[in-house]
N, C-alpha and C positions, 0 to 999 in steps of 0.2 A: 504494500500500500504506500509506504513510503517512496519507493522507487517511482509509482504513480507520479506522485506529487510533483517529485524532483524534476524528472521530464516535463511536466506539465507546468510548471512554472519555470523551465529554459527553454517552453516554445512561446510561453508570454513574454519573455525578454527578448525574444527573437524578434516578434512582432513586432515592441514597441521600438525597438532599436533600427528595424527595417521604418519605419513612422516615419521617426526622427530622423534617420537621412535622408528617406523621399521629401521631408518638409523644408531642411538645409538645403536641399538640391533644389527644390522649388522658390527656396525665397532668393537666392544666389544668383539664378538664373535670371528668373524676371524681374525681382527689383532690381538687381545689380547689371543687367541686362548682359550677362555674360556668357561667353562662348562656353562651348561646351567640354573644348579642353583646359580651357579656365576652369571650371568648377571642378573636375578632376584633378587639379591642381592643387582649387583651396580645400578639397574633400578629406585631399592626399594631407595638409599640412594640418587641419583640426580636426582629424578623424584620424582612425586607424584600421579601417575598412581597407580590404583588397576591392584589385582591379574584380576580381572574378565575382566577389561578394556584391560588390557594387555592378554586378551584371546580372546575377540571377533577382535585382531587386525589377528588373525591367526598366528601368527608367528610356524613357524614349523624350529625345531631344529635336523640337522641329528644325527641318533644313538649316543648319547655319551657314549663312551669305556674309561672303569678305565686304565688308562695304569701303 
């Protein structure tokens, strides 16, 4: 029962932690109105997410244009 628990509260950490960088990714991007390997950047500097981790979150970034 306990082993229950313990998995089931390191997939709510999973969750809230996946949240919290799709909502850093969101605010970075469009208020900061930055590129997309800009945010992977500042993701990379105040986070400690992998490339891969921060791939299976899906995040989809529209077209970025060199302007």
């Amino acid at each position: 029962m306990k082993s229950t628990q313990n998995t089931k509260r390191a997939k709510i950490d999973a969750m809230r932690m996946k949240d919290i960088i799709s909502q850093l990714t969101d605010i970075i991007y469009l208020l900061c109105n930055a590129k997309k390997s800009n945010v992977s950047i500042i993701l990379d500097q105040l986070t400690n997410i992998t490339e891969e981790e921060l791939d299976s979150l899906n995040i989809i970034f529209p077209q970025d244009t060199d302007d």
